[in-house]
C-alpha positions as CSV (number, residue, x, y, z in Angstrom):
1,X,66.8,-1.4,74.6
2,X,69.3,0.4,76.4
3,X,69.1,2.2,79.8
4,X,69.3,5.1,78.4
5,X,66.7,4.4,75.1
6,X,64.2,3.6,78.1
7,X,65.6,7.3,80.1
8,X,64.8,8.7,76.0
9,X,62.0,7.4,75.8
10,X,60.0,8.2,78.7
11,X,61.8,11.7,78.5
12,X,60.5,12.0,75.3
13,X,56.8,10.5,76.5
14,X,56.6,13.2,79.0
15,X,57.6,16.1,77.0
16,X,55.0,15.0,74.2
17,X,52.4,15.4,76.8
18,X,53.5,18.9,78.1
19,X,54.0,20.5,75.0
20,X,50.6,18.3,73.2
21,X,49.4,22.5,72.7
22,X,52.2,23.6,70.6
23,X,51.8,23.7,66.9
24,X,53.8,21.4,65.1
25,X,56.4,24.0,64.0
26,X,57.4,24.9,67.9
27,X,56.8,21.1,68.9
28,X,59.3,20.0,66.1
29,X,61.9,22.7,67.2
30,X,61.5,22.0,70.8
31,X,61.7,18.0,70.2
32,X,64.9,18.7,68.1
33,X,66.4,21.1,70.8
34,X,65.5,18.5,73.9
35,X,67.1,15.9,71.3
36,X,70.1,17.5,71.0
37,X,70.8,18.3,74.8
38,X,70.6,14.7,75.4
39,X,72.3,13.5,73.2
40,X,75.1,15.8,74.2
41,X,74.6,14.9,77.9
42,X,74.6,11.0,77.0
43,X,78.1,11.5,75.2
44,X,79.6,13.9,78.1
45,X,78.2,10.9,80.5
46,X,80.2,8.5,78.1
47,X,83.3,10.1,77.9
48,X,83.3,10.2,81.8
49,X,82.7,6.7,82.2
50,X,85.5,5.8,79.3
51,X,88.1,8.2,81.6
52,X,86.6,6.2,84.4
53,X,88.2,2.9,83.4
């Protein structure tokens, strides 16, 4: 596992928690919109460190 899996997964661990009231519908569309901006994040982060080298 990666640095950033484990950063996922406790991000994702924490936000099941806070939103453990939501119906499944809103928890699904949060999860996917969370997803998303991480994932975006962890390829701008990328593409920094590539223009780094």
């Amino acid at each position: 596992m990666t640095y950033a899996d484990q950063i996922i997964e406790e991000i994702t661990d924490f936000l099941t928690e806070k939103t453990k009231d939501l119906d499944n519908q809103t928890f699904k569309e949060v999860m996917t919109e969370v997803e998303l901006n991480i994932s975006d994040q962890l390829t701008a982060l990328e593409e920094d460190e590539a223009n780094e080298d």
